[in-house]
Wavefront OBJ file of the C-alpha trace (Angstrom):
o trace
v 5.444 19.657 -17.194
v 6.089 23.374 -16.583
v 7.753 25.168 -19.190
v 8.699 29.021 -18.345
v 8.273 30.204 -21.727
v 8.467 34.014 -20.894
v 12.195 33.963 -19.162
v 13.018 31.445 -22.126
v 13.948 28.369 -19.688
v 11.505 25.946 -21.829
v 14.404 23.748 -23.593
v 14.789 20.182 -23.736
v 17.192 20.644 -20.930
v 15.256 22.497 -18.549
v 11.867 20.000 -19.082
v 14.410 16.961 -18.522
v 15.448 18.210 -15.437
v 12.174 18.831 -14.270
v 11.350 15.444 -15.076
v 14.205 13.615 -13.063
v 13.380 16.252 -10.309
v 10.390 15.107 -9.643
v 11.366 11.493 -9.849
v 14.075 11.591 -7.671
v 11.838 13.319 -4.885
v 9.300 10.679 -5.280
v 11.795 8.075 -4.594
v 12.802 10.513 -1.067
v 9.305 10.291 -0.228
v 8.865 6.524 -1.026
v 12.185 6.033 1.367
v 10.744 7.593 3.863
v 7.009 6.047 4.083
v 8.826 2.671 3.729
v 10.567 3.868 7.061
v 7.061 5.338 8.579
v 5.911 1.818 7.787
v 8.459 -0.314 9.631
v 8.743 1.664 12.678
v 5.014 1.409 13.363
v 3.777 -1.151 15.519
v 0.406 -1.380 13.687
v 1.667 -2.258 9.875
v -1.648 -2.088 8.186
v -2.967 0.980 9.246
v 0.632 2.468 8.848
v 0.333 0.954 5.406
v -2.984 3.064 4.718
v -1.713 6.113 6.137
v 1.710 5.861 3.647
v -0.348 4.916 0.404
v -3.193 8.169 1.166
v -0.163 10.555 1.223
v 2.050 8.679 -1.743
v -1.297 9.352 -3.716
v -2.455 12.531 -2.408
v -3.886 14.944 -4.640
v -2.382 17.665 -3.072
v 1.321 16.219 -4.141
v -0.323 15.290 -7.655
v -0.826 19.056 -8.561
v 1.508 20.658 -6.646
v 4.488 18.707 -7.924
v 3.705 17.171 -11.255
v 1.512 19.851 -12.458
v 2.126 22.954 -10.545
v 5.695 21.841 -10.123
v 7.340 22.281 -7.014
v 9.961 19.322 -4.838
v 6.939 19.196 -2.298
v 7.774 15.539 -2.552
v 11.410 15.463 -1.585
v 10.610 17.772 1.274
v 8.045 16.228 2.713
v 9.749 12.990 2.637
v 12.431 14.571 4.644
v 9.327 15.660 7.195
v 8.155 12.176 7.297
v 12.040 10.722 8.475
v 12.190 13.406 11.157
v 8.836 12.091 12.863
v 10.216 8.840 12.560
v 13.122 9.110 13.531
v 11.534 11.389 16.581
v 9.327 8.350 17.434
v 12.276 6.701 19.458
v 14.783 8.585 21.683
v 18.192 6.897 19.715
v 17.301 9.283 17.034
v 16.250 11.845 18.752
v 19.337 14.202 17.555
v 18.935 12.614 13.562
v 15.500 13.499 13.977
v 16.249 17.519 14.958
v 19.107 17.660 12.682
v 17.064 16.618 9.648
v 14.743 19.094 10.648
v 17.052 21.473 10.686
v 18.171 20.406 6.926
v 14.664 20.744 5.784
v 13.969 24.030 7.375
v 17.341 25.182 5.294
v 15.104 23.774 2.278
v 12.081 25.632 2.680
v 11.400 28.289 5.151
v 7.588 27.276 5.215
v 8.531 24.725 7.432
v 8.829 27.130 10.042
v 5.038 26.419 10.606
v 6.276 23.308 12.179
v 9.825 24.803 14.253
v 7.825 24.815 17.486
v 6.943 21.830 18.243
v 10.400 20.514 17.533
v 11.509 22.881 19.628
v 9.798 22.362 22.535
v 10.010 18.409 21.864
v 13.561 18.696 21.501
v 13.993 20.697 24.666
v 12.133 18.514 27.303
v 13.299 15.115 25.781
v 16.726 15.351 24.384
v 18.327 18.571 26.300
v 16.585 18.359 29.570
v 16.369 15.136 31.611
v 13.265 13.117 31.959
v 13.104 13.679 35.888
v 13.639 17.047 36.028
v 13.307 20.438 33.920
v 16.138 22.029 35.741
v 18.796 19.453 34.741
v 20.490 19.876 31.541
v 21.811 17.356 29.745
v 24.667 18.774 28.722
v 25.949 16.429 26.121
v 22.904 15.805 24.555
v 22.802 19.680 24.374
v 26.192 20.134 22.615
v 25.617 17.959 20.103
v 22.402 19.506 19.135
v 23.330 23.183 19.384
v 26.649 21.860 17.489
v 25.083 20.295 15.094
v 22.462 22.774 13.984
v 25.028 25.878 14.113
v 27.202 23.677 11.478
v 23.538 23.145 9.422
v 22.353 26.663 9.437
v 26.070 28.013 9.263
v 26.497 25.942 5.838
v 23.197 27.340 4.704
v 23.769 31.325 5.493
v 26.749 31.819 5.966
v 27.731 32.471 2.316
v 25.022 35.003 2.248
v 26.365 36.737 5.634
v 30.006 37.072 4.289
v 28.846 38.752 1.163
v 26.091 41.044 3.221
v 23.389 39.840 1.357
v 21.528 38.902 4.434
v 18.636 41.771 4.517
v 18.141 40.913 0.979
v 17.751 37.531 1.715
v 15.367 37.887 4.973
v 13.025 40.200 3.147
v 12.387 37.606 0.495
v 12.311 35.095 3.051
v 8.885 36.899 5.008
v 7.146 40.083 2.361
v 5.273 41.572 5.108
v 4.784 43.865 2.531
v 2.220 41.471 0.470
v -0.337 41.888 2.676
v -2.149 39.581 4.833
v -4.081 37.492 2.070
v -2.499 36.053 -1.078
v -4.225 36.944 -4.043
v -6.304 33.555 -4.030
v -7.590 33.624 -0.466
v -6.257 30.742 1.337
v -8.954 28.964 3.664
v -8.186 30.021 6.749
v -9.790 32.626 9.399
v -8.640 35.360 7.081
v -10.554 34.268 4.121
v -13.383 34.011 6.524
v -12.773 37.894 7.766
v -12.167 38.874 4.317
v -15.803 37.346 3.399
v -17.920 38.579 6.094
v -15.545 41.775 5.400
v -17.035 41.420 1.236
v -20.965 40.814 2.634
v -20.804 43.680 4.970
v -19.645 46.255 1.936
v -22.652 45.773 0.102
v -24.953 45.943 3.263
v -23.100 48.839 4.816
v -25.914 51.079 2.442
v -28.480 49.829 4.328
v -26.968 49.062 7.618
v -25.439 52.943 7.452
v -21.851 51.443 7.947
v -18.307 53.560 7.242
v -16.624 52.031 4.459
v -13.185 52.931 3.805
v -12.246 53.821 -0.235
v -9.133 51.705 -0.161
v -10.880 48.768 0.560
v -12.361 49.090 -3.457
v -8.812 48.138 -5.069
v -7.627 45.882 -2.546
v -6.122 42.338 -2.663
v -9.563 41.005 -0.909
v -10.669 41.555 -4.585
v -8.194 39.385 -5.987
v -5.745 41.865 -7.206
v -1.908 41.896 -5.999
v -1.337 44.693 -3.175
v -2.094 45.029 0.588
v -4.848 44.221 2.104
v -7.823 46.506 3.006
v -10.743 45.991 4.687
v -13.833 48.104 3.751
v -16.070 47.598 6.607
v -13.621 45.584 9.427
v -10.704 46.581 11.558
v -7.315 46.271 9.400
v -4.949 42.969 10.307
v -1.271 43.752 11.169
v 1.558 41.136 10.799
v 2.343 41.668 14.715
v -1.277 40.513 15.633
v -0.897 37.693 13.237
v 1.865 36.866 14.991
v 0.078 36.586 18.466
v -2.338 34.157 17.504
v -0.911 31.873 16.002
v 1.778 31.519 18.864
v -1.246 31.875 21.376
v -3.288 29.109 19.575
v -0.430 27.183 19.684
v 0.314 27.283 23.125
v -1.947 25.117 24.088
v -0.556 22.219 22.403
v 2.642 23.077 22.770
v 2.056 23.055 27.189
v 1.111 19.386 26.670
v 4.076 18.277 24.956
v 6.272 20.347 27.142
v 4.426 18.432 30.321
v 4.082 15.260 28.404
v 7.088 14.836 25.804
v 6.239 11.326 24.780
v 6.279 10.197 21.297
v 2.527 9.806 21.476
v 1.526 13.602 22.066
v 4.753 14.781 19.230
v 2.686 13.901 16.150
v -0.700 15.432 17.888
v 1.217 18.566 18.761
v 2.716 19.009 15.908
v -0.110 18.872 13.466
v -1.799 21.397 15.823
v 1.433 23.700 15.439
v 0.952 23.449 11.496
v -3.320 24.165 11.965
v -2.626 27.152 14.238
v 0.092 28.954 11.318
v -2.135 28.212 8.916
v -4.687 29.954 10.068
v -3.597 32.930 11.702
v -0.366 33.266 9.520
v 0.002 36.543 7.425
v -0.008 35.515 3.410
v -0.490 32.136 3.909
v -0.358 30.311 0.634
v -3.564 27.569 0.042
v -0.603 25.038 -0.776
v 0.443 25.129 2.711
v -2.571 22.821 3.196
v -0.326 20.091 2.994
v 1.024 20.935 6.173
v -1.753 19.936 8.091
v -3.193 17.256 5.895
v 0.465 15.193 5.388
v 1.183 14.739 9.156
v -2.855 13.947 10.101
v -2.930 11.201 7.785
v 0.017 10.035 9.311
v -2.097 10.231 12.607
v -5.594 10.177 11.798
v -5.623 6.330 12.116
v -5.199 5.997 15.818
v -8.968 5.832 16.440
v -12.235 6.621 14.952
v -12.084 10.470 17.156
v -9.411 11.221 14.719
v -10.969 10.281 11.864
v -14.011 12.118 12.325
v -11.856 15.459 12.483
v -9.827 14.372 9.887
v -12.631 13.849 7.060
v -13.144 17.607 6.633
v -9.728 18.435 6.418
v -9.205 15.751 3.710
v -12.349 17.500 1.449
v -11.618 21.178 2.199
v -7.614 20.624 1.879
v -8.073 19.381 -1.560
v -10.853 21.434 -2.906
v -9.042 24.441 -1.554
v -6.361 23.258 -4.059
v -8.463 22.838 -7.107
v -8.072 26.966 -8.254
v -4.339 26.265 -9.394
v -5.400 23.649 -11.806
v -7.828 26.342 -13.478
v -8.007 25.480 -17.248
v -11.479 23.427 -17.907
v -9.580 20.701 -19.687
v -7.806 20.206 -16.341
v -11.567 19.857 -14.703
v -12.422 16.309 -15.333
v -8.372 15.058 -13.931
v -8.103 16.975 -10.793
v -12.461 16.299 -9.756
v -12.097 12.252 -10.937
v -8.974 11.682 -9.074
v -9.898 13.749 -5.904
v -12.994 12.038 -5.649
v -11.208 8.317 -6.256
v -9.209 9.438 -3.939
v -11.318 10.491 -0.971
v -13.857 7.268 -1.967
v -11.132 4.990 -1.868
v -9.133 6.337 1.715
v -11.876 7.395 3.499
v -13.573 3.934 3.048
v -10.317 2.412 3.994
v -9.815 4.232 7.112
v -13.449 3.627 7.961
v -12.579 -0.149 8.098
v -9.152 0.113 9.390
v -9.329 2.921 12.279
v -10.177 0.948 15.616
v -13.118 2.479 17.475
v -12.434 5.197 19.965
v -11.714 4.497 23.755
v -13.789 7.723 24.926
v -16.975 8.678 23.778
v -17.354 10.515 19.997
v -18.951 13.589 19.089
v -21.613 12.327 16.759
v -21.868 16.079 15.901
v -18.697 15.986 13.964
v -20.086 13.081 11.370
v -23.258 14.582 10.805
v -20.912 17.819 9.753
v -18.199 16.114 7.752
v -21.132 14.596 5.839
v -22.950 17.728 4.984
v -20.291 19.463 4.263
v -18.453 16.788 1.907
v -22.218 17.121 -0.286
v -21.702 20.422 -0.295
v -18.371 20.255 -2.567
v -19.633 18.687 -5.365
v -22.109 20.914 -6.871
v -19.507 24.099 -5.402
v -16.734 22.559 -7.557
v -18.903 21.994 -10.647
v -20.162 25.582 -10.173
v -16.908 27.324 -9.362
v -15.451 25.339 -12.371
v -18.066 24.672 -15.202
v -21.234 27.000 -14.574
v -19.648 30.379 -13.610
v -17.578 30.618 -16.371
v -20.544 29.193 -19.277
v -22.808 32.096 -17.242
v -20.775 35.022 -16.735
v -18.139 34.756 -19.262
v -15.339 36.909 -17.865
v -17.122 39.134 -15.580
v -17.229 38.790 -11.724
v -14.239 36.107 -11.921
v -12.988 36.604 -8.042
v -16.554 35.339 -7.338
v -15.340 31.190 -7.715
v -12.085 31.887 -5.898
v -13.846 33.695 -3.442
v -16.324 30.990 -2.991
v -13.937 28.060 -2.562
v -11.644 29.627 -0.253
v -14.981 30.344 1.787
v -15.794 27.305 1.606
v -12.794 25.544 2.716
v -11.807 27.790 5.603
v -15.349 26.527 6.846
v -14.421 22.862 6.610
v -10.571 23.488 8.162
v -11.471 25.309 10.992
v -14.602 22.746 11.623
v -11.896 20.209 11.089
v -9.456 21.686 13.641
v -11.679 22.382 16.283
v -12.730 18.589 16.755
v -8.946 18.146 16.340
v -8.990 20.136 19.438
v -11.582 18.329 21.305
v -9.649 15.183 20.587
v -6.143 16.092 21.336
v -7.150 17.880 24.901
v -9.458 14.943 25.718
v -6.819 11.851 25.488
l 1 2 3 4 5 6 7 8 9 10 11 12 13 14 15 16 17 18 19 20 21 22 23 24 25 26 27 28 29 30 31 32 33 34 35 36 37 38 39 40 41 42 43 44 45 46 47 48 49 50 51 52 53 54 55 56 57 58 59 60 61 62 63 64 65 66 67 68 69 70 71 72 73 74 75 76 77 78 79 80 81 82 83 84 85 86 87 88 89 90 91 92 93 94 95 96 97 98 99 100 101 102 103 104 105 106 107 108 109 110 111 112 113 114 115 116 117 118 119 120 121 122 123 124 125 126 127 128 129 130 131 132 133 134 135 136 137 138 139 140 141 142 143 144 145 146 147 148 149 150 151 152 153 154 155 156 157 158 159 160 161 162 163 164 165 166 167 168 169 170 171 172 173 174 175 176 177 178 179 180 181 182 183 184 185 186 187 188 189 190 191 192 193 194 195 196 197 198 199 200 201 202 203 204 205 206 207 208 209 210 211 212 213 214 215 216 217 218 219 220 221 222 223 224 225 226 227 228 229 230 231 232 233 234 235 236 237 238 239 240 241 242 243 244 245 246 247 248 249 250 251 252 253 254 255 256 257 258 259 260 261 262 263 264 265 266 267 268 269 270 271 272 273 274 275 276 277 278 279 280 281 282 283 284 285 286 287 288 289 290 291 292 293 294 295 296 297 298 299 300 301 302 303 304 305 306 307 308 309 310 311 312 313 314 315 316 317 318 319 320 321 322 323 324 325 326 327 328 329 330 331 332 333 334 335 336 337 338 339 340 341 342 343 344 345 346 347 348 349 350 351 352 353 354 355 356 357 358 359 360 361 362 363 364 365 366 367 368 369 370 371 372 373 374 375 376 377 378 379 380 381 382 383 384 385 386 387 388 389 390 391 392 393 394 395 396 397 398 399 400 401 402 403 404 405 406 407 408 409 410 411 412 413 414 415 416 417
């Protein structure tokens, strides 16, 4: 359990606390796969899909080891899509939402597809775009201006509201975090490392700053030695352009079918074009796909990578190597045990697979085992101290390769149904 020794917050108190914390949010999250469970028509693939993110590695170091309420939160996710799944709840489904956004901003990720969902099926009527439902609209709009009122409106009377937006997005951070997370940034910021040790020989300009920037693992803005710089405005534009996409469909199409789809896409897309993206916001993609991943055996091809790369990605905050043999067993239990239950579970596909996408899960998923024991066991016995961005920089790598393989065949699936 996390004691902050340094700001002197490690009494028996403060450990207690953390303790019941994290209890009480696994009994949210329990609450809510029990409801997951009982609104699905198919109970034992529902049943699968609650016990892989119950014991989810990603929720096993984030909250009991990295400790965070991931677990509380998420549970709160997992009401709102079910409550979204029939149009009774509709409005408990957007309110909660709107509770859990108050929560944690990250869950902005996720804000579009709600909206847009929101929009066509509970404020606009079924028949017809340009009739508004005007009740259904009211409560809504009343009901969220109460939510977000409650949440910031203290800060607004006591004008602490620029303080609290620019803690709420650091532009100034700089694109990456200081641990690359795997997304198309790490990607650009690896190509970006290769081409500054072949710009010699390739007679490319590099630019100085790029020597003490954050794509070296130290805290500041980003530089790029050899590549164009990244600004938060054209982070911005992709991710709401690679979004758009999905978003059309469910706009078109606002059944309860195309929601979960859509959303997950919403959560891929911010995750990896966002600006300082954090590696934990994996979880935002890998909790609502294993929630969907089930439907057929199309989904579960794209969803394989994701499950590896999501968890490896993950494995840098546990970075002590008496923490090595925990977080590699029970990752690996894990992905053994799931993955061989959703092989035997997930009913085969209506429209023909892309046999492609197995033959790359598989090579890729061999690939992590002797990364993980280098990244973890060999660099350090090797190289001591020296050259220790070189791990971090090769995981991240790694698993931006297996999440954007993963949501590109979530792509081909989604636009083929």
């Amino acid at each position: 359990m996390l004691k902050v020794q340094n700001l002197g917050y490690d009494s028996w108190q403060t450990i207690y606390f953390q303790r019941a914390s994290v209890i009480v949010s696994e009994f949210i999250l329990i609450y809510a796969l029990n409801r997951f469970i009982q609104s699905s028509p198919t109970k034992r693939t529902a049943h699968a899909s609650a016990l892989a993110i119950l014991l989810s590695p990603g929720l096993l170091i984030i909250d009991h080891i990295h400790f965070q309420y991931n677990g509380a939160m998420y549970g709160l996710l997992i009401l709102s899509i079910v409550y979204a799944q029939q149009p009774s709840t509709l409005l408990q489904s957007g309110l909660l939402f709107a509770v859990l956004l108050c929560f944690k901003h990250i869950y902005l990720y996720l804000a579009p597809a709600y909206f847009v969902y929101l929009l066509r099926a509970y404020c606009l009527h079924p028949r017809s775009i340009f009739r508004i439902q005007f009740t259904n609209s009211l409560k809504l709009g009343t009901g969220l201006l109460a939510i977000f009122g409650a949440a910031f409106g203290p800060f607004a009377y006591w004008g602490q509201m620029p303080q609290l937006l620019s803690r709420l997005f650091p532009f100034s951070r700089g694109l990456c975090h200081a641990y690359w997370a795997p997304n198309v940034w790490a990607m650009y910021s690896f190509t970006d490392r290769v081409l500054l040790y072949a710009a010699p020989y390739l007679h490319l300009p590099v630019d100085p700053a790029a020597l003490t920037s954050v794509t070296r693992g130290l805290v500041g803005d980003t530089a790029f030695a050899v590549l164009p710089p990244i600004t938060p405005r054209l982070t911005f534009l992709l991710t709401i352009a690679s979004q758009l996409p999905a978003l059309t469909k469910l706009f078109l199409r606002p059944t309860t079918a195309n929601f979960l789809p859509a959303l997950t896409a919403t959560a891929y897309s911010a995750f990896l074009f966002g600006w300082h993206v954090h590696e934990k916001a994996i979880l935002l993609v890998l909790l609502p796909f294993s929630a969907l991943c089930l439907r057929d055996r199309r989904w579960l091809a794209a969803f394989r990578p994701l499950a590896v790369a999501g968890h490896v990605a993950l494995f840098p905050l546990l970075f002590g190597t008496a923490e090595f043999p925990l977080k590699t067993a029970y990752t690996l239990l894990w992905l053994v045990a799931v993955l061989a239950a959703c092989d035997r579970l997930c009913p085969p596909a209506a429209h023909p697979r892309l046999f492609l996408l197995d033959r790359f899960a598989v090579l890729y998923s061999a690939v992590a085992v002797p990364l993980v024991v280098y990244c973890s066991l060999v660099h350090g016995v090797v190289f001591g101290r020296r050259f220790e961005f070189v791990p971090l920089m090769f995981t991240s790598s790694y698993s931006a390769l297996g999440v954007v393989g993963s949501w590109v065949g979530f792509l081909v699936v989604f636009f083929s149904e």
